[in-house]
DOLUM-854602 format. One record per residue: residue number from 1; residue in three letters; x, y, z of N, C-alpha, C in turn. Coordinates in steps of 0.02 Angstrom, whole numbers. Layout:
<rs>
+-----+---------+--------+--------+--------+--------+--------+--------+--------+--------+--------+
| num | residuo |    n_x |    n_y |    n_z |   ca_x |   ca_y |   ca_z |    c_x |    c_y |    c_z |
+-----+---------+--------+--------+--------+--------+--------+--------+--------+--------+--------+
| NUM |     ALA |      X |      Y |      Z |      X |      Y |      Z |      X |      Y |      Z |
...
+-----+---------+--------+--------+--------+--------+--------+--------+--------+--------+--------+
</rs>
This chain:
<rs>
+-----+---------+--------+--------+--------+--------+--------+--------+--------+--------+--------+
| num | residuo |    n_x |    n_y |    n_z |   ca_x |   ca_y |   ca_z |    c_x |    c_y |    c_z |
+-----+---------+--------+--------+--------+--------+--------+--------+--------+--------+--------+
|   1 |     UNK |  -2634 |  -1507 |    127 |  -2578 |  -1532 |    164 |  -2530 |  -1474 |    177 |
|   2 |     UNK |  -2529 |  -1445 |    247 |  -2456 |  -1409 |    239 |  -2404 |  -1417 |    261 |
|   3 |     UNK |  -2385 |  -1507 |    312 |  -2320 |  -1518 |    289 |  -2306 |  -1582 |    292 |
|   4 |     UNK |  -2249 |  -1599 |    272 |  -2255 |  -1659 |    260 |  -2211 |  -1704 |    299 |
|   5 |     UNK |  -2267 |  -1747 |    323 |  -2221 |  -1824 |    385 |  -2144 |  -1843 |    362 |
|   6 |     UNK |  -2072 |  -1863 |    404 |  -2024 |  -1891 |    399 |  -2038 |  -1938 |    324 |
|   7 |     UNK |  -2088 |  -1965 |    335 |  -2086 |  -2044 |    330 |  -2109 |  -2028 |    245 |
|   8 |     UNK |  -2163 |  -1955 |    227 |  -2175 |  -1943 |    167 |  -2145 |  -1918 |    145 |
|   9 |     UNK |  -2095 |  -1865 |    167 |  -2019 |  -1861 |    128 |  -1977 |  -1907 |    106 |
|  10 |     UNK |  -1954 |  -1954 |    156 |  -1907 |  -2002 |    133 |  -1960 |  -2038 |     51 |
|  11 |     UNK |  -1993 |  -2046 |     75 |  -2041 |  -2083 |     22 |  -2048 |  -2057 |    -53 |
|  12 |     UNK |  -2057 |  -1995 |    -40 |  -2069 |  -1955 |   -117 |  -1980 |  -1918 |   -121 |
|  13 |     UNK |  -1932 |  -1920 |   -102 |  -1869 |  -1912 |   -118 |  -1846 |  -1970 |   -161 |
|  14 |     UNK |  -1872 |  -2045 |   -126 |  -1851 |  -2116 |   -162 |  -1894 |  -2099 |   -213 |
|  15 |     UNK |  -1942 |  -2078 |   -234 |  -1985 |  -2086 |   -289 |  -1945 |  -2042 |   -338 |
|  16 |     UNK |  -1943 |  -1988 |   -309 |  -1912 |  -1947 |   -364 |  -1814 |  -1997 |   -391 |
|  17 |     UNK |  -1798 |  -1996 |   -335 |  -1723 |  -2034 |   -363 |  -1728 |  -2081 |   -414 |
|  18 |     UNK |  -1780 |  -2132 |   -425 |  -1816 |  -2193 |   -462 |  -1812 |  -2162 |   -546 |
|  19 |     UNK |  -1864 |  -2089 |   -524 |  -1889 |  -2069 |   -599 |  -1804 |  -2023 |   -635 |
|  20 |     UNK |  -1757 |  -2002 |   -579 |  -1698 |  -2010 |   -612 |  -1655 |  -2062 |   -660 |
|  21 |     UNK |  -1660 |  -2113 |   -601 |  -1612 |  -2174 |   -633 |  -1664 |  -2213 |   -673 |
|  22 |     UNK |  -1719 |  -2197 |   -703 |  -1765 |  -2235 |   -755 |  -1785 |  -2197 |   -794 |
|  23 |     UNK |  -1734 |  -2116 |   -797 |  -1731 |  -2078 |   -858 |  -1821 |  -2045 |   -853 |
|  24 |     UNK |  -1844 |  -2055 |   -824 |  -1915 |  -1992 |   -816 |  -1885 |  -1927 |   -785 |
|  25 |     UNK |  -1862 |  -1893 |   -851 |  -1810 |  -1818 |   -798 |  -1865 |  -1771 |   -765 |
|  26 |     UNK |  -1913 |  -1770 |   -825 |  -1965 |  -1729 |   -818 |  -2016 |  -1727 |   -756 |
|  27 |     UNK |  -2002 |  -1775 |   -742 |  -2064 |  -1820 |   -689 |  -2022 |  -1794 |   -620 |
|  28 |     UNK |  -1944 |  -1828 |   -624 |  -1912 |  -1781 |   -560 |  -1896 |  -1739 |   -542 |
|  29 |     UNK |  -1907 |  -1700 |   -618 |  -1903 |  -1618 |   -574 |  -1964 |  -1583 |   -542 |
|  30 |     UNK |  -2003 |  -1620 |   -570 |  -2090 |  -1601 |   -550 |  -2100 |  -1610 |   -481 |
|  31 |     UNK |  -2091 |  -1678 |   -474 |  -2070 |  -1684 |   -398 |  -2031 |  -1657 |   -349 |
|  32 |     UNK |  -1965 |  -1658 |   -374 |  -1927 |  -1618 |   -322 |  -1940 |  -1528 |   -320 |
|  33 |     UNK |  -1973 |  -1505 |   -376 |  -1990 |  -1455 |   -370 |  -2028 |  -1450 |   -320 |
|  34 |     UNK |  -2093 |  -1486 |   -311 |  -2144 |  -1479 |   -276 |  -2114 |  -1502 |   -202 |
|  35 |     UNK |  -2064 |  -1539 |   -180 |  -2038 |  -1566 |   -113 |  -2004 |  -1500 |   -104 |
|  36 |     UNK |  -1975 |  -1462 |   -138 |  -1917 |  -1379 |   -139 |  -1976 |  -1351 |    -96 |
|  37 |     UNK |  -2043 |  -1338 |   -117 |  -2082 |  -1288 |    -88 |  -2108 |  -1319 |      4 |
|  38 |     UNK |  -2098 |  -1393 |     -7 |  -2115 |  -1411 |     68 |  -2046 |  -1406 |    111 |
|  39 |     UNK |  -1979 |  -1406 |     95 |  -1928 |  -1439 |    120 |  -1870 |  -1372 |     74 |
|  40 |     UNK |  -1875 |  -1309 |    101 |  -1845 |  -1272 |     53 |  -1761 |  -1293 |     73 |
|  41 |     UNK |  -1753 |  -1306 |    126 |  -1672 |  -1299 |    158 |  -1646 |  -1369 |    153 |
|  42 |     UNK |  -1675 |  -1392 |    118 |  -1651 |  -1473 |    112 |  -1624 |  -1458 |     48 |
|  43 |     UNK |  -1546 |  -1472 |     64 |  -1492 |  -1461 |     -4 |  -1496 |  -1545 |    -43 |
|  44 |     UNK |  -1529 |  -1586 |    -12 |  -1522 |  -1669 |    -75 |  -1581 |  -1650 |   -122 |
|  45 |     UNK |  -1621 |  -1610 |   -108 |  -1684 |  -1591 |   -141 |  -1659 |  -1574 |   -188 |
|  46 |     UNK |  -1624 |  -1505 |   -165 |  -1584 |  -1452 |   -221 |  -1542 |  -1485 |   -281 |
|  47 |     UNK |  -1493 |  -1549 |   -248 |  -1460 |  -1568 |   -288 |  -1497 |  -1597 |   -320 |
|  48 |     UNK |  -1540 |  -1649 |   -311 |  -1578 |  -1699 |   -369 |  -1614 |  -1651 |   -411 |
|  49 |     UNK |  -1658 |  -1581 |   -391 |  -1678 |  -1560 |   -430 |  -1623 |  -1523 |   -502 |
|  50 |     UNK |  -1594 |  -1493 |   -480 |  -1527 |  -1491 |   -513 |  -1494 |  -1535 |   -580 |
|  51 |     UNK |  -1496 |  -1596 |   -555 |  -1494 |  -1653 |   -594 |  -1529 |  -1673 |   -638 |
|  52 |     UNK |  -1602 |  -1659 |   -624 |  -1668 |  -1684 |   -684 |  -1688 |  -1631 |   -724 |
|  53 |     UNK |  -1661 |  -1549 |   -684 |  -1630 |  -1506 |   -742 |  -1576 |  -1499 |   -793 |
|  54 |     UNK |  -1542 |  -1542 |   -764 |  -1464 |  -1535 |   -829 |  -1501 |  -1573 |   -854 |
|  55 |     UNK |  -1512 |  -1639 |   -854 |  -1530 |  -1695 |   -893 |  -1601 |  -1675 |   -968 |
|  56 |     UNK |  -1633 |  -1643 |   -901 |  -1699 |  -1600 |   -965 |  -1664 |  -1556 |   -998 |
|  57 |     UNK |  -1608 |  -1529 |  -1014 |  -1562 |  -1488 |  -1046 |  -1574 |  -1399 |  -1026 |
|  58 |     UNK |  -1607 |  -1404 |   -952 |  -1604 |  -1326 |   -908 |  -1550 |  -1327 |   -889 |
|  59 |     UNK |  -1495 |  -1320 |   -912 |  -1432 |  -1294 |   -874 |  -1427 |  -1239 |   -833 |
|  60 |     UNK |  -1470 |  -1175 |   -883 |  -1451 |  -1120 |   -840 |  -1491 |  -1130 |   -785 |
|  61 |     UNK |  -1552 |  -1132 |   -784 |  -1594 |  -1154 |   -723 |  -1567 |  -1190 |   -648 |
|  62 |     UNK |  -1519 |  -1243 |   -696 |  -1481 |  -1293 |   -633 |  -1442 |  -1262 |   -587 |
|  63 |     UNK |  -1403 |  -1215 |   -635 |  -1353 |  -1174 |   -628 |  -1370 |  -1112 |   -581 |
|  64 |     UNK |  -1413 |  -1093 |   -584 |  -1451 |  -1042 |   -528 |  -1475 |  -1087 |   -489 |
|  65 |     UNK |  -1507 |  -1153 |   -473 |  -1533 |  -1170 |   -423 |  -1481 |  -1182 |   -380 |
|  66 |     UNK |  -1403 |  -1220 |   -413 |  -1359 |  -1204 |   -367 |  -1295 |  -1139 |   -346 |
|  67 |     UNK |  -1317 |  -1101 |   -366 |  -1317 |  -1020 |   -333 |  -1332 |  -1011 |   -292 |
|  68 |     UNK |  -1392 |  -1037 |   -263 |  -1432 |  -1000 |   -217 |  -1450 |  -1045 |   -175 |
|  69 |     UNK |  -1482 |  -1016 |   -106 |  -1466 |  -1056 |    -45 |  -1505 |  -1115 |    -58 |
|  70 |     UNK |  -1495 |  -1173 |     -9 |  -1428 |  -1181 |     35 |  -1368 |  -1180 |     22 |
|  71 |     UNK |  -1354 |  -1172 |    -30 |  -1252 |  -1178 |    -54 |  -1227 |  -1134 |    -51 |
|  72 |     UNK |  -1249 |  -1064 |    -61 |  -1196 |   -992 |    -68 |  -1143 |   -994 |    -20 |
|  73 |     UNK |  -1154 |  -1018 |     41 |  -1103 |   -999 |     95 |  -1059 |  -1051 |     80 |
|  74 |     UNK |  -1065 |  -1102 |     82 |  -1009 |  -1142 |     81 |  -1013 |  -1198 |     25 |
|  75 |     UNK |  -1028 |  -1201 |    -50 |  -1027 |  -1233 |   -112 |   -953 |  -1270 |    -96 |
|  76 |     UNK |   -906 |  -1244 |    -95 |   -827 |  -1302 |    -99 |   -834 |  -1370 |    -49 |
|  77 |     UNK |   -884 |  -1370 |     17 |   -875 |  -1426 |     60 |   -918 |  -1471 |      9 |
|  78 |     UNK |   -960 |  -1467 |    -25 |   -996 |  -1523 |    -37 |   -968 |  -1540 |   -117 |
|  79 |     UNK |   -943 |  -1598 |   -142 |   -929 |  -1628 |   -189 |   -988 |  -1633 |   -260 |
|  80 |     UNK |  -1042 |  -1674 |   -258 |  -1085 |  -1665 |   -294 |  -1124 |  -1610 |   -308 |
|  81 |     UNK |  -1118 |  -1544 |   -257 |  -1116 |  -1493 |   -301 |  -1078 |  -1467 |   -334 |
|  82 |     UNK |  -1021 |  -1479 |   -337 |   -962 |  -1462 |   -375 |   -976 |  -1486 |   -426 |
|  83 |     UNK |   -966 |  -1551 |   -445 |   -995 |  -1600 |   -515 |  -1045 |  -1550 |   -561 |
|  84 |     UNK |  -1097 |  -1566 |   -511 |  -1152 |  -1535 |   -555 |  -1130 |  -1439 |   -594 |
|  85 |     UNK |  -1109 |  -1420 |   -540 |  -1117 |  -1337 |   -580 |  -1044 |  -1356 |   -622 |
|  86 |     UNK |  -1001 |  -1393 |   -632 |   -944 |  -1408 |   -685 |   -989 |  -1438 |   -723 |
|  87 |     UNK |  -1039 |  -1481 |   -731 |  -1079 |  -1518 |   -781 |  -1109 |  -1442 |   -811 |
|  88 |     UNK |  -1130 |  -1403 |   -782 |  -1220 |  -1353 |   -804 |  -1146 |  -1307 |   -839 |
|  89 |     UNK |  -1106 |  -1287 |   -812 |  -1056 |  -1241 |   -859 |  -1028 |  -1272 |   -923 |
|  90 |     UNK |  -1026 |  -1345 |   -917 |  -1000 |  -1369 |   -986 |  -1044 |  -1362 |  -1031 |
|  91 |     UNK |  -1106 |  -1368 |  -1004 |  -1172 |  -1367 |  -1052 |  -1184 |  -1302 |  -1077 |
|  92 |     UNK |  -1179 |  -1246 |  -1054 |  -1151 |  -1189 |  -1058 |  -1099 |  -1164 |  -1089 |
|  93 |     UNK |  -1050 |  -1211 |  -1123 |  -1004 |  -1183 |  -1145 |   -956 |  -1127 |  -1101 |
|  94 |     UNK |   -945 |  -1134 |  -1031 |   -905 |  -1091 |   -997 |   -886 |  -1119 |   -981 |
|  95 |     UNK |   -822 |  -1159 |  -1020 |   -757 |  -1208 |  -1014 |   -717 |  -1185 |   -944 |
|  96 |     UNK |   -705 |  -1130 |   -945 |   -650 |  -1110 |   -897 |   -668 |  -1099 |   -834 |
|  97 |     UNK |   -739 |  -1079 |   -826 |   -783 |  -1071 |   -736 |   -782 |  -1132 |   -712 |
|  98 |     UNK |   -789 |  -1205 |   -784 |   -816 |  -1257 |   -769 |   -735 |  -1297 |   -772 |
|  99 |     UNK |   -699 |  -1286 |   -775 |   -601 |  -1312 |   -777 |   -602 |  -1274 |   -684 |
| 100 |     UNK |   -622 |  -1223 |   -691 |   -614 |  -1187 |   -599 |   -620 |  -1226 |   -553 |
| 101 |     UNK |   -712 |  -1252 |   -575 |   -751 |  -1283 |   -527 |   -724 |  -1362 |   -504 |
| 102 |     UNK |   -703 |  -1398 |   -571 |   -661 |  -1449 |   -584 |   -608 |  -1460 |   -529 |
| 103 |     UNK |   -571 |  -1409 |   -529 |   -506 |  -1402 |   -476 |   -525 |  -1391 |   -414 |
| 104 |     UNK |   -580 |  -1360 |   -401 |   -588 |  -1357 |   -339 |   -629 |  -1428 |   -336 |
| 105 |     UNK |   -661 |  -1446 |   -339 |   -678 |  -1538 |   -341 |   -625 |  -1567 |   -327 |
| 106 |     UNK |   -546 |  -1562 |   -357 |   -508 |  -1605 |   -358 |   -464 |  -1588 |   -296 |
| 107 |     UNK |   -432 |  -1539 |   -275 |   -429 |  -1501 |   -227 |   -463 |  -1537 |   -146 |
| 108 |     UNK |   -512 |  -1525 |   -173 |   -566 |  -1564 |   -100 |   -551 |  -1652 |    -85 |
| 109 |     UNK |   -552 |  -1686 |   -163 |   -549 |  -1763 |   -165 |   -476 |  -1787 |   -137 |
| 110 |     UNK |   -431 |  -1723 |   -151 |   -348 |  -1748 |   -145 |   -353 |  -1717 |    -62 |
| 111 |     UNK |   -386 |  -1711 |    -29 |   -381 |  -1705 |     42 |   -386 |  -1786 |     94 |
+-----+---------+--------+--------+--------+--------+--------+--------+--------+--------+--------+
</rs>
């Protein structure tokens, strides 16, 4: 297969969201890993994968996946990436990057 139909993205994105909210972290990062290599510029990818990394306790991992593109240019417009890299720094113990990231979240919400 080298790419994949509208209709099999939407499909294996819901699958993976499922094995989030039914606590299979492992299962959705597997997945969204494998959707990252079909769908690299798709930032909901990024974030869910992100997510089933904090949760598997890869912070730093999470934490570089959101580093790097699609977010470098503009990380402050989107909210749930904010969350998350304030979540992967608390887990981290970098209280104060993750108090930064915090404010700029809040910053954005008080608009």
């Amino acid at each position: 297969m080298e790419e994949l139909e509208e209709t099999q993205a939407i499909s294996l994105k819901v699958l993976g969201f499922l094995y989030l909210r039914l606590g299979f972290f492992d299962r959705a990062a597997r997945l969204f890993r494998a959707l990252r290599s079909f769908l690299p510029e798709d930032a909901g990818i990024h974030l869910s994968l992100s997510a089933a990394l904090l949760e598997n306790g890869e912070a730093e991992e999470a934490l570089a996946l959101l580093d790097a593109p699609p977010f470098v240019p503009s990380p402050a417009t989107n909210p749930v990436l904010l969350l998350l890299k304030a979540r992967a720094l608390w887990r981290l113990r970098r209280n104060e990057e993750a108090c930064t990231v915090m404010d700029a979240y809040l910053a954005g919400a008080a608009r």
